[in-house]
C-alpha positions in Angstrom: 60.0 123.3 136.3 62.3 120.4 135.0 60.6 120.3 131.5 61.5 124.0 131.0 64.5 123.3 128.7 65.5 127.2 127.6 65.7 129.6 130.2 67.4 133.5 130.3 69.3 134.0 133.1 69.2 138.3 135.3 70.4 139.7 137.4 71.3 142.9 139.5 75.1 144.1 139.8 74.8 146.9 142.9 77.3 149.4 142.7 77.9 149.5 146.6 78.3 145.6 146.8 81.8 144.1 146.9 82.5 142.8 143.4 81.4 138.9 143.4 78.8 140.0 141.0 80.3 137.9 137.8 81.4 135.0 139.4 77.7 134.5 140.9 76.2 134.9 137.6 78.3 132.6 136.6 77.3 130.3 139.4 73.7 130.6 138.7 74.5 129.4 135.3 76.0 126.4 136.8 73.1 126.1 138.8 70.5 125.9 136.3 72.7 123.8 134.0 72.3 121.3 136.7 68.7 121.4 136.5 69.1 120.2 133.2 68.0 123.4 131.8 70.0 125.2 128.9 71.0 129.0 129.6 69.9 130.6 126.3 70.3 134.3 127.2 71.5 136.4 129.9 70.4 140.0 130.8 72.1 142.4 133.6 71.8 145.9 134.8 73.8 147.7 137.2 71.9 150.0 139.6 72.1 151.5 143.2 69.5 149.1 144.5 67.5 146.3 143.4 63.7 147.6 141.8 61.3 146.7 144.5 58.3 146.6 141.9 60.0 144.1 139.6 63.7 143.8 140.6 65.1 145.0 137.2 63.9 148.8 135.7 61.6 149.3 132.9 63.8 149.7 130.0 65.4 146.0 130.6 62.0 144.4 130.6 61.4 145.4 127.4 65.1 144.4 126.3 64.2 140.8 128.2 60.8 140.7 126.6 62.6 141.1 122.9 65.4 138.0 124.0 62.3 136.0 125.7 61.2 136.3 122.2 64.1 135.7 120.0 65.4 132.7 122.0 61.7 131.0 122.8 63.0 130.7 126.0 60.1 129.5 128.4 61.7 130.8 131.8 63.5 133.3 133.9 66.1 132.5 136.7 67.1 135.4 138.4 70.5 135.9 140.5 68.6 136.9 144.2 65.7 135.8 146.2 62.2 137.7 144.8 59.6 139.2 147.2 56.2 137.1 145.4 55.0 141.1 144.1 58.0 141.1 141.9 57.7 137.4 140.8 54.3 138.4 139.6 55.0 141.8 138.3 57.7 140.2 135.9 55.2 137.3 135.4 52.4 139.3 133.9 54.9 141.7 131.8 56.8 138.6 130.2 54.6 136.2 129.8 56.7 133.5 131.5 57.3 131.7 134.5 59.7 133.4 136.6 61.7 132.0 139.5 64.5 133.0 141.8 68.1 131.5 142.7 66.6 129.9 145.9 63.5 128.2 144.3 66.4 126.8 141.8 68.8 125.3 144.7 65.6 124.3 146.3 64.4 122.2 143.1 68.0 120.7 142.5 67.6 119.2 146.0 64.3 118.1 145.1 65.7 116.1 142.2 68.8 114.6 143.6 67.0 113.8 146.8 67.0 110.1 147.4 67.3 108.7 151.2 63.7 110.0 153.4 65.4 112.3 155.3 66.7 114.4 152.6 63.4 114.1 151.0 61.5 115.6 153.9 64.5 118.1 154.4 64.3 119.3 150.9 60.3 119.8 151.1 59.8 121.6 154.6 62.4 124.0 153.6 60.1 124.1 150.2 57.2 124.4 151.6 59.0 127.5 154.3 59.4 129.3 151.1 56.5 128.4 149.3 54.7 130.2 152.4 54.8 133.7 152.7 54.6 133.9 148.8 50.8 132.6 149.0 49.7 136.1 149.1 50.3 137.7 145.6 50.1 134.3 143.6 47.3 135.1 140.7 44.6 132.5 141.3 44.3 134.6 145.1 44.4 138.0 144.0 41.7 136.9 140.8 39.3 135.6 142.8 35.9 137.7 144.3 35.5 139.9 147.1 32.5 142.0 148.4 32.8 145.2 150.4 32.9 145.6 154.4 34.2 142.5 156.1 30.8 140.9 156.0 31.3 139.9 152.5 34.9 138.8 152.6 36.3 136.9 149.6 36.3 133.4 148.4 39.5 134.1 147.7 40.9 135.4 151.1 39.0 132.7 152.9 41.1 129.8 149.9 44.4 131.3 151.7 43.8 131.3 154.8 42.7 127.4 154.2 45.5 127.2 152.0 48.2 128.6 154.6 46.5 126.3 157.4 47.2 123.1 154.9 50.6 124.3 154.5 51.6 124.9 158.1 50.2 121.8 158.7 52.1 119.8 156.6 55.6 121.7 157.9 54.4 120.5 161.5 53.9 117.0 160.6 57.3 116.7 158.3 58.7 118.4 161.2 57.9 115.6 163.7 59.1 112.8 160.9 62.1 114.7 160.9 62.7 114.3 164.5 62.3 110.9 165.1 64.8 110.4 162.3 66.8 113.3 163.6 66.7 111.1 167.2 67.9 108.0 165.4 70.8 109.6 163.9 71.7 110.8 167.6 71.5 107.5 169.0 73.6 106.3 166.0 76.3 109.1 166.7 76.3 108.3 170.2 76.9 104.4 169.4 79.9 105.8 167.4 81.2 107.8 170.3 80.9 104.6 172.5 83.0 103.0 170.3 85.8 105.1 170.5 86.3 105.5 167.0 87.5 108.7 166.1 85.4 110.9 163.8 86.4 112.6 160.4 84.2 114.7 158.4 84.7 116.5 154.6 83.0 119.5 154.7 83.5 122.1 151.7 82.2 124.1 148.6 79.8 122.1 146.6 81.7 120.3 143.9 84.8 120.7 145.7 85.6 116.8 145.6 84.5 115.8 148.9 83.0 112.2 147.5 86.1 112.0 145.3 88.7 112.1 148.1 85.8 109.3 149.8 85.9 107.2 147.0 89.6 107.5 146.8 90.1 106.4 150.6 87.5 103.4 150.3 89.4 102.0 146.9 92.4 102.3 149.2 91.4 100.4 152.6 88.3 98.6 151.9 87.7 95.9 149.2 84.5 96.5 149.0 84.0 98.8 146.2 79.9 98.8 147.1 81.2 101.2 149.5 82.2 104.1 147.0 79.6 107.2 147.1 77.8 108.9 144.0 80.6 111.2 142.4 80.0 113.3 140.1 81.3 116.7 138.2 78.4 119.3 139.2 76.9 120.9 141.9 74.9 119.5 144.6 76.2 115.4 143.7 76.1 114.6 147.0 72.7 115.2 149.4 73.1 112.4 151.7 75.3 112.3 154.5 77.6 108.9 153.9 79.5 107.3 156.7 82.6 105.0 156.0 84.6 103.1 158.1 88.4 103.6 157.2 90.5 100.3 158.4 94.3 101.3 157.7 97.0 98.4 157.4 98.3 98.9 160.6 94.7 98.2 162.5 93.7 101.6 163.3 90.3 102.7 162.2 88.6 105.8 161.5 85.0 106.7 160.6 84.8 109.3 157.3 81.7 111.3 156.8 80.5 113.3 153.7 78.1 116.3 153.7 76.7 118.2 152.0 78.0 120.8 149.5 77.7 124.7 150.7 76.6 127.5 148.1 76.9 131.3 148.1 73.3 132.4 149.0 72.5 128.8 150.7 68.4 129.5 151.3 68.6 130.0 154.9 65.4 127.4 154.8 67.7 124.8 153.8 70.4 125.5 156.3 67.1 125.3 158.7 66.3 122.2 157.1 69.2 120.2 157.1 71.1 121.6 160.1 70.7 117.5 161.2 72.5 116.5 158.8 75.1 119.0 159.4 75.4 118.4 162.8 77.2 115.3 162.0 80.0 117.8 161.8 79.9 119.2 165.2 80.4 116.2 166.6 83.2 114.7 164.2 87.4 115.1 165.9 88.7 116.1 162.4 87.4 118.0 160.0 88.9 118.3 156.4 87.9 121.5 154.2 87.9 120.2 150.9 89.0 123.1 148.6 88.5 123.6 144.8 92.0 125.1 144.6 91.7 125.5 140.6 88.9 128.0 141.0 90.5 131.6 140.6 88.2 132.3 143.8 88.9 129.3 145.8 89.3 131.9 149.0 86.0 133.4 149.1 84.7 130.2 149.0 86.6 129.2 151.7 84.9 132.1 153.7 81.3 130.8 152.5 82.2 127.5 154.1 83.6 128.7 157.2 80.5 131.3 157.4 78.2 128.2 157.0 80.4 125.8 159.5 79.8 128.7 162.1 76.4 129.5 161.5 75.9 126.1 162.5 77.7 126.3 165.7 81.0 124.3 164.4 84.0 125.7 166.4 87.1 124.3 168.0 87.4 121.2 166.3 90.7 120.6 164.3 91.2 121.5 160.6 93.2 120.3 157.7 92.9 122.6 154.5 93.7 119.9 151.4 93.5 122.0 148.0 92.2 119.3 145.4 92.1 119.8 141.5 96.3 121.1 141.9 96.8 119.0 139.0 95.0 121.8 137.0 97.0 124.6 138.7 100.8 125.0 138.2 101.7 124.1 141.3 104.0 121.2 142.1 101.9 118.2 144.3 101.8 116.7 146.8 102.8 119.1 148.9 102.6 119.8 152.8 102.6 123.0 154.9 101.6 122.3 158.1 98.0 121.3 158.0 97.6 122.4 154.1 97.9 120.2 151.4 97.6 120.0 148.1 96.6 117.4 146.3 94.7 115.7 143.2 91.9 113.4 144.4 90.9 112.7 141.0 94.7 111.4 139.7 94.9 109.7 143.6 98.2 111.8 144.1 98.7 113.4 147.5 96.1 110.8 149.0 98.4 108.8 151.0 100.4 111.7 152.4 96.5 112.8 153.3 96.2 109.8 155.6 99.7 110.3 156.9 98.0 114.2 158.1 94.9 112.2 159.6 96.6 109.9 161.3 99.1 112.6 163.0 95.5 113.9 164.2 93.3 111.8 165.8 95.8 108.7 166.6 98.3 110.9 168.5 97.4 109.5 172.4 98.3 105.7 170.8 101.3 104.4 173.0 104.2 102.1 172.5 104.5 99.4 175.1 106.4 96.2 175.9 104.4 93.3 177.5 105.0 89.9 178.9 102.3 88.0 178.4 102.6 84.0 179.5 101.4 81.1 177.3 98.2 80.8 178.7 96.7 83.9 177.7 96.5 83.2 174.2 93.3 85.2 173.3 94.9 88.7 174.8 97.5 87.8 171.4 94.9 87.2 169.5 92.8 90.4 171.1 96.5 92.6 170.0 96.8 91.4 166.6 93.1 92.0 165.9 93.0 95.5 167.8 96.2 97.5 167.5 99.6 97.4 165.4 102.3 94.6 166.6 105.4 95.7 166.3 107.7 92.3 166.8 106.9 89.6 168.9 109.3 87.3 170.4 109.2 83.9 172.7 110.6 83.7 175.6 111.6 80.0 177.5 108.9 81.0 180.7 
């Protein structure tokens, strides 16, 4: 699908829907852009419901038809999920491949997939989808079939075998997935042994989760090895990262980065990754990164708290940091209660950001005095490797 370089983007604005309508189409476009595919054309309609025969009416095919033609564009990406009748229907009239939004997310995942686990995630969820759109694909509905179920198909019989090879392969992805799924358990529980709190971004793809990562490693670890893929477009960031955060006064914090959400996440992917995401359930902190210069920064908000409770994330602390302020008018840094806002990418507002952190998950630490005699050298050595030492002083015994 990569090597389709024009496409036209449709889609269906329904009257009784709340009016998100623009700014999706506007995500799609982002979308496909980052499936290095150039947007050529874009066709909408505005109806009471969506055509269940081939999702837009008549008179628009013939209007996409005429841009099909006058752009050479070799695809179609259109703005909802399509029931495989009306993939085909718009197949045969256009003469192009048609796809939908969720085949799109699913084949950016497929490209930026790189670590096993988000390779097999990316392909059950796939191969979910690719499933119930067996029946209705051309090479099944082409192929023979006598009368009376004596004389049943060739073609009927390749789908059922087809369907079998498919459910099949989920099973057996499924199983990888579980042992890797049990590894990353056994990891988590190491961590909890350890008694190292937990902190996890979680946010709007693109929001600068691996930004305000990068920004914390540069800060506390010399290592620059550590820094995660960053990048300006959706869906950077597939892989769950985990970084340990040493701060100067000895306390140390682990920071985990997720995966982007997405209006209209395929449910199959949710499905798919909802090990990964996990991770989040189990972190003491969670910070809801927030593109605070998109104009609707609050519905996506909402998206990302739908998607955090979907996947049974409650009752874990939340700090709200509103990144990209530095192109907004409003003055940063600046702190209201667990709010901030902040510019990841200019590293202003970051330490005040680990100031809020700390607050959080270091807040049972206590101040004590001790005497401790001569002789017990290594419990020194055990407190200046361990914790923050305030002053020490010698006494004569």
């Amino acid at each position: 699908m990569t090597k389709k370089n024009k496409a036209v983007v449709i889609g269906v604005h329904l009257k009784n829907k709340e009016d998100k309508f623009e700014y999706l189409m506007e995500e799609l476009k982002g979308l496909v852009i980052a499936c290095n595919i150039k947007v050529v054309g874009e066709i909408t309609q505005n109806l009471n419901h969506i055509n269940n025969f081939h999702y837009i009416g008549s008179g628009k095919i013939e209007e996409l038809a005429g841009l099909l033609d006058y752009t050479a564009a070799e695809l179609v990406i259109a703005n909802d999920e399509l029931s495989p009748s009306q993939i085909r229907v718009l197949e045969d009239k256009l003469g192009v491949k048609v796809i939908d939004r969720t085949m799109l997310i699913l084949d950016i995942f497929a490209q930026r997939a790189k670590t096993r686990e988000a390779k097999l995630q990316v392909e059950v969820a796939r191969l979910q989808y690719l499933l119930p759109r067996l029946v209705g694909q051309k090479d099944y509905d082409q192929q023979g079939g006598g009368e009376g179920l004596i004389n049943r198909g060739s073609g009927e019989t390749k789908l059922e075998l087809d369907r079998r090879k498919i459910e099949d392969k989920i099973a057996s992805l499924k199983k990888e997935l579980e042992i890797l799924a049990s590894q990353r358990e056994i990891q988590r529980n190491r961590r909890k042994k350890s008694g190292i709190p937990v902190v996890s971004l979680v946010g709007y793809t693109n929001a600068g989760k691996s930004t305000i990562m990068n920004r914390m490693v540069e800060m506390f670890n010399t290592s620059l090895d550590k820094k995660v893929f960053e990048k300006d477009m959706l869906f950077a960031t597939l892989e769950t990262s985990v970084r340990k955060i040493k701060l100067p006064d000895n306390k140390s914090f682990l920071l985990t980065d997720t995966v982007g959400f997405i209006n209209k996440l395929p449910h199959h992917l949710v499905k798919a990754f909802r090990s990964t995401l996990e991770e989040v359930a189990e972190a003491d902190l969670i910070i809801h990164v927030i593109d605070y210069s998109d104009p609707q920064y609050e519905e996506l908000v909402e998206v990302t708290n739908k998607t955090l409770n979907d996947i049974g994330v409650n009752n874990i602390p939340v700090i709200y940091v509103l990144n990209k302020a530095d192109l907004t008018d409003t003055e940063f840094p600046k702190v209201i209660n667990d709010r901030i806002y902040l510019s990841a990418k200019e590293k202003v507002g970051m330490k005040e950001l680990i100031q809020i952190i700390s607050k959080h998950i270091f807040k049972d630490y206590l101040k004590c005095e001790m005497l401790i005699p001569y002789e017990e050298g290594q419990v020194i050595s055990y407190f200046h490797e361990n914790s923050s030492v305030l002053a020490t002083s010698y006494e004569e015994d």
